[in-house]
N, C-alpha and C positions, 0 to 999 in steps of 0.2 A: 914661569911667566912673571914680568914686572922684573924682573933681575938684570937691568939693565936702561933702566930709566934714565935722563937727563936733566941737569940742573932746569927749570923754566926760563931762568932768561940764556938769552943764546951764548952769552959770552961767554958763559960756565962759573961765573961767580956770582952766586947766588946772595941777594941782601936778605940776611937774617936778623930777627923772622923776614919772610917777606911780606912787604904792604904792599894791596892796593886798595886805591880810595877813588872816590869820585860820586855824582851825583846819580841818582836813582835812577833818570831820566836824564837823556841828552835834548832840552827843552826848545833852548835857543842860541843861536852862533855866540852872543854875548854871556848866555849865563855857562855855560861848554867850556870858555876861554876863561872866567872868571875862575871859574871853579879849579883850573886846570892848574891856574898861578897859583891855587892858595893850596892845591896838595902838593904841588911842586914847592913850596917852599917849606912846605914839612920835611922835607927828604924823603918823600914817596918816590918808587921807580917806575909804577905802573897806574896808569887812568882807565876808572873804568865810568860804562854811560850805559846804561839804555839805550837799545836805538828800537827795538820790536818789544814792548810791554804786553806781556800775557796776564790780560784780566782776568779775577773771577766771575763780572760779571756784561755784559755788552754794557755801551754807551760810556763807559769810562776811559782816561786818556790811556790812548794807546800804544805810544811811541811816537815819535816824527819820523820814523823810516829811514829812509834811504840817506834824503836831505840832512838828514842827522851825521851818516859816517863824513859827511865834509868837513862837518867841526870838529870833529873826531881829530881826523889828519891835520886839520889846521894848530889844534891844540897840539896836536906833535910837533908839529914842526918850533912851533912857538920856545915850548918849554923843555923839547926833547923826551917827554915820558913816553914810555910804551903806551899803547893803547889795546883797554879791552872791550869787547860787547858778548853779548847772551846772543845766541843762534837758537832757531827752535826747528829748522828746516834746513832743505840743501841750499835753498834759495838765497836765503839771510847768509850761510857762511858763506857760497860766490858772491854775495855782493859785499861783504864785508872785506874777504880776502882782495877785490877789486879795489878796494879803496885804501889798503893797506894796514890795518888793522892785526897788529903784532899777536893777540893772542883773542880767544874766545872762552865762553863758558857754556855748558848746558843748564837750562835751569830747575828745579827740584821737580815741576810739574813735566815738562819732557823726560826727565831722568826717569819717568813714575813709569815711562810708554815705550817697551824695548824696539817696537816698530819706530818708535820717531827717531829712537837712537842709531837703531841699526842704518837708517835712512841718509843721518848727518857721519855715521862712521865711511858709510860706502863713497860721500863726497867728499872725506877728508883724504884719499885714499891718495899717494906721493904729495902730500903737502908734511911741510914741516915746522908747525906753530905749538906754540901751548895750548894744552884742551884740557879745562878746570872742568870739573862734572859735581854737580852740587850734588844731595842727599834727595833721594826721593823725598814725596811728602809724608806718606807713612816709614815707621821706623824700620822700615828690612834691610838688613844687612845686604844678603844676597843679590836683591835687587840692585842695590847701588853698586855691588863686586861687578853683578851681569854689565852694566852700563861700561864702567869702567875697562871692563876687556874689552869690550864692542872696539873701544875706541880705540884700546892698545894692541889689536888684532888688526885695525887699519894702518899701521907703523908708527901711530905717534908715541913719541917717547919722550916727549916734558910733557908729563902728564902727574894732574896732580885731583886730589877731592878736596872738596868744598861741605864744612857743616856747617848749614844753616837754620841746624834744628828741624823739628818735627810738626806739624799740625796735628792739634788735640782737640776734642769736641766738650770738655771739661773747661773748667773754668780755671784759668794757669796764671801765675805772677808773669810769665812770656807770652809774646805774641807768639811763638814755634816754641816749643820747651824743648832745651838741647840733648836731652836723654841720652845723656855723655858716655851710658855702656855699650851704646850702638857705635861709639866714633873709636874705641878702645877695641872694641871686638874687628872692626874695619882695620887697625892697624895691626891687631896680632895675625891675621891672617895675609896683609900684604906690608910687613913691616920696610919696605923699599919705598911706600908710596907717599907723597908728602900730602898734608891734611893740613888745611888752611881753615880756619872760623871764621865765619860770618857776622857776628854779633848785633848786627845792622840788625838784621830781621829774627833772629833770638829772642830779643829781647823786643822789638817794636817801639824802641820807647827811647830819645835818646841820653835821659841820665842813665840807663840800665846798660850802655852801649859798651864803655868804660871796663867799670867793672868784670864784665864778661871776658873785655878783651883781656885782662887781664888774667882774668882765670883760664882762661884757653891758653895762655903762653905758659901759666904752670904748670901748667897739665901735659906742656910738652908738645904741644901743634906746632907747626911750623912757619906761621903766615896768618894773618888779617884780611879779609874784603870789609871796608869798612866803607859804607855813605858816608859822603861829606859833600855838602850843597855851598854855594856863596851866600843864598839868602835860603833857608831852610822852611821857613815861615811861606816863603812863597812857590815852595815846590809843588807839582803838578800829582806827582806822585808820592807818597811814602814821607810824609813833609816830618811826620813824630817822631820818626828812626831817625832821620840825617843830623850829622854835625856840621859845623861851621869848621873852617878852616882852623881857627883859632882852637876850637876844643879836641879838632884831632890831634895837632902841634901836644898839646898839655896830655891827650891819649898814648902819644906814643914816649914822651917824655916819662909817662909813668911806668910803662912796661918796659922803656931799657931800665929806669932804676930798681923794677921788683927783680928783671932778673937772676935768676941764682948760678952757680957752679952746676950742672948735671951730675944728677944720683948715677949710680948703678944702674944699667938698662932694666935687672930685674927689681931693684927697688923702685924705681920710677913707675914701672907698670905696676907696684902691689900699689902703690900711691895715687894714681890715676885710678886707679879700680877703687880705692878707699874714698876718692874723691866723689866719683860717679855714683856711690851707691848713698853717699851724705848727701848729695844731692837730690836724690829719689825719693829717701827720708824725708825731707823740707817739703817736698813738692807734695809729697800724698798727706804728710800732717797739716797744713794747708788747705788741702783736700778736703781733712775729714772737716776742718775746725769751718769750713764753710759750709757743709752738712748739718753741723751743729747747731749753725746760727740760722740755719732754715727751721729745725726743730725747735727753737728756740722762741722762730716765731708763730709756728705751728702754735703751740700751747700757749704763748700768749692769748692767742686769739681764743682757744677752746676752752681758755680758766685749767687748763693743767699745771701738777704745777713738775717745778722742773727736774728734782733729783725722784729715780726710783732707786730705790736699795734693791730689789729683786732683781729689775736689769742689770744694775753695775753688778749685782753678785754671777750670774749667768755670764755676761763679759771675761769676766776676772777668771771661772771656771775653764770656759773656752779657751784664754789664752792660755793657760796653767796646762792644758791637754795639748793645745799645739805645740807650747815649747819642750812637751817631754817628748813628741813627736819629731820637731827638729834638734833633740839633744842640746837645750839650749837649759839655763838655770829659771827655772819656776817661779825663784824668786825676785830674779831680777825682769821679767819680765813681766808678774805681776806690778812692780814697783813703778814700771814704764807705763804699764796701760791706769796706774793709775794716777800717775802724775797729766796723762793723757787727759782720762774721764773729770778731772780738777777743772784742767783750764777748758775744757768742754762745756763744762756747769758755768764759770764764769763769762764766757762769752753768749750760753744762751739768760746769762742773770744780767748782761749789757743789754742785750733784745726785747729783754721783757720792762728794764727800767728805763731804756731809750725816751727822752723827751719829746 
């Protein structure tokens, strides 16, 4: 399976990485067209728009619908870019395919539901379009594999995934933390399949947008969905993640110049996996150091005061047993936890001397 996949765009020359860009929401004829010239003149090949917004919760904007795939086409014709939307039923891809809409995406909340998937596989069934399938919301691999065949079990063959990160109920430096062992483990198991980043909603934020995109192109992804709005400030939906035309331009100008010569396919995945697990590191020390500073304020309030030598010694103990448990040096991971338990004490000694 997957052993015979096709380039995404039709022609068979694929733009590497590939981009696409486009605003959150397909809002209005004029901002649709706006939008359309300013990723068009990045060298983007494909627009993508909202046309059906899946909210969390009712009464928030929901799409423009239908009325929307006309600006869609209009922006095609205009600028020539392909065009994408989100499908979340049979309904949405017939009226999308109706209106000419070159490729589609599933999105992480559908991907989550193999009934809605199975639903849009069965209607995709003798078409021949791109079908991106983002990441579920929770991190299962399996899950997003199950999706992915739904779809490639109905003949589509430019067929590619979409990471757009994960939902956490923790408090994260990301709006979705990209839990980049889940997108390494998706590729050793379908390494034919091309995996695009999101970084739009990764990150939720759009100085973080950048960055990101960047580290996914070292990491060896193969493509970008990036928001880009004309006026971003006035978007209806997701207004903190979108870029301006202007900042994609300077986004993509920075990851042609980061890119490198390709490693070794097995060095490249021990590098990716060394990358993913540095990342995990940042995210859970983060973690605890905001743990901290809740204890921090705990004791300020109760007159505690902040170091116990008993606890840190118990700590110290514990890790000292686990790392002869993982075969790991005693020494050096005592030297860790207590480089750790340091800036622990100092950030609950900011809490307690906070103005």
């Amino acid at each position: 399976m997957f052993d015979d996949l096709k380039p995404i765009d039709a022609a068979g020359g694929c733009q590497t990485p590939l981009y696409i860009a486009g605003p959150c929401s397909a809002e209005s004829r004029g901002q649709v067209l706006a939008s359309a010239r300013g990723v068009a003149a990045c060298g983007v090949s494909w627009l993508r728009a909202g046309v059906w917004k899946p909210r969390t919760k009712p009464g928030g904007f929901e799409g423009m619908g239908d009325a929307a795939l006309e600006w869609l086409a209009e922006a095609k014709a205009a600028t020539g870019l392909r065009t994408m939307t989100e499908v979340a039923t049979p309904r949405h891809l017939e009226a999308a395919l109706r209106s000419g809409v070159d490729g589609v995406w599933i999105g992480a909340r559908t991907t989550t539901n193999p009934f809605a998937v199975q639903q849009i596989a069965d209607a995709l069934q003798g078409v021949d379009i791109p079908v991106l399938v983002k990441n579920p919301v929770n991190p299962d691999v399996n899950l997003w594999i199950g999706s992915l065949e739904r779809i490639y079990n109905a003949g589509i063959r430019r067929l590619a995934a979409i990471h757009r990160g994960f939902g956490s109920y923790e408090p994260a430096a990301y709006r979705n933390p990209p839990q980049w062992s889940v997108v390494f483990e998706l590729r050793r198991q379908i390494p034919s399949l091309p995996i695009i980043c999101d970084p739009s909603h990764i990150g939720g934020r759009a100085e973080l947008v950048a960055p990101l995109a960047r580290q996914a192109m070292e990491m060896g992804l193969d493509g970008l969905m990036i928001e880009c709005h004309c006026r971003p400030q006035e978007a209806l939906s997701d207004s903190a993640q979108q870029l301006t035309p202007d900042e994609l331009r300077q986004l993509i100008g920075s990851v042609r110049l980061r890119r490198t010569p390709d490693a070794p396919d097995a060095m490249r995945d021990f590098r990716m996996r060394i990358d993913a697990l540095d990342d995990r590191l940042i995210e859970l020390l983060a973690e605890r150091m905001g743990v901290a500073r809740e204890i921090g304020r705990y004791k300020s309030q109760h007159g505690m005061p902040i170091v116990h030598r008993d606890r840190f010694n118990e700590i110290l103990e514990a890790a000292s047993a686990k790392a002869a448990e993982k075969q790991l040096s005693s020494k050096f991971i005592c030297r860790i936890i207590t480089d750790i338990h340091e800036e622990s004490v100092r950030q609950q000694w900011e809490v307690n001397n906070k103005k």
